[in-house]
Structure formats: C-alpha cells, structure tokens
C-alpha positions as CSV (number, residue, x, y, z in Angstrom):
1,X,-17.8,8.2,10.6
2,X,-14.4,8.3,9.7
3,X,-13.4,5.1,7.8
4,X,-11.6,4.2,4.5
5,X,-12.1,1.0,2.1
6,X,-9.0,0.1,0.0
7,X,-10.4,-2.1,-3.4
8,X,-7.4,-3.9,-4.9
9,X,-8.1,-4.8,-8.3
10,X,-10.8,-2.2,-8.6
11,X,-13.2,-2.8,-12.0
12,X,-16.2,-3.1,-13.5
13,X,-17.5,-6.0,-11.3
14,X,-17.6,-6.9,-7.3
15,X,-15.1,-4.6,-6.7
16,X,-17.1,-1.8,-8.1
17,X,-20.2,-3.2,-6.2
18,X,-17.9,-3.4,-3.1
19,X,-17.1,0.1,-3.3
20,X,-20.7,1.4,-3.7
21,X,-21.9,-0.7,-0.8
22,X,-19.5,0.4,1.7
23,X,-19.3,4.3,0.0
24,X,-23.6,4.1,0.6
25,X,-22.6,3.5,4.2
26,X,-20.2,6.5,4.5
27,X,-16.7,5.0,3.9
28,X,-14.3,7.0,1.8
29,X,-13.1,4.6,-1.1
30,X,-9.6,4.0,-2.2
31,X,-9.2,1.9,-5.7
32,X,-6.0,0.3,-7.0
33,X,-5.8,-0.8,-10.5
34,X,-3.4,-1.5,-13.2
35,X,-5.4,0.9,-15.9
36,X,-5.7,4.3,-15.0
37,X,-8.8,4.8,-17.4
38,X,-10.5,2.7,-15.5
39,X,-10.2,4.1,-12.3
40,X,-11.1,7.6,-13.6
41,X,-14.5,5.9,-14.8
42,X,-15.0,4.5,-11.6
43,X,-14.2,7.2,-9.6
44,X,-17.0,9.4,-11.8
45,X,-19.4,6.9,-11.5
46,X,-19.1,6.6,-7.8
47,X,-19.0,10.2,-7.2
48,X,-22.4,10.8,-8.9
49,X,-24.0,8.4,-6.2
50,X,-22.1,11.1,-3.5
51,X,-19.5,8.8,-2.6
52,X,-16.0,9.8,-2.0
53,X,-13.3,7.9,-4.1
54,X,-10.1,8.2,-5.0
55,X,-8.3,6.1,-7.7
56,X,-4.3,5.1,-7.8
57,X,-3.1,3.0,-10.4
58,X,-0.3,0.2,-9.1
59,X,0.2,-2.9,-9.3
60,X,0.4,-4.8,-6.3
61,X,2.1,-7.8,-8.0
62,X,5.1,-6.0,-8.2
C-alpha cells in the first residue's frame, strides 16, 4: 500500500492517536503544526512503533 494521512493540528492527543492508527495500518504520516518541537517529538515517538512520519510546521490559518 501506497497511501499518505495528512494530521492538521498534529499534538499530543487524537491527532497523535490518528496518526498511530492509520501508520499501524501502513499509511505514511504527514503532521502540520504550529510548534516545531512538537512535531519532532511526534515524529520520534511514531517512528519507534515503525511508522513513517514526517513533520512540517505551518499554520494553516494563515
């Protein structure tokens, strides 16, 4: 499979849980966020279950 998630607003919470339910099913994982140390937290965090993520900060407000 082939297939990419994008999590806007990507944190500690149901985005995180999100992002691990569809990276345990073989999606890669893109999170947007605001703080980039957040994101690089996430992105370790999900990368020691094997799942692929990548993190870009933005802000889609703007």
């Amino acid at each position: 499979m082939n297939k990419t998630i994008i999590i806007i607003g990507a944190g500690k919470g149901i985005s995180y849980e999100a992002a691990r339910h569809f990276g345990m099913k073989g999606y890669k994982v893109a999170l947007i966020s605001r703080t980039l140390t957040s994101l690089q937290g996430l992105e370790k965090d999900l990368a020691s279950q094997g799942i692929t993520a990548k993190g870009f900060q933005g802000d889609v407000s703007s």
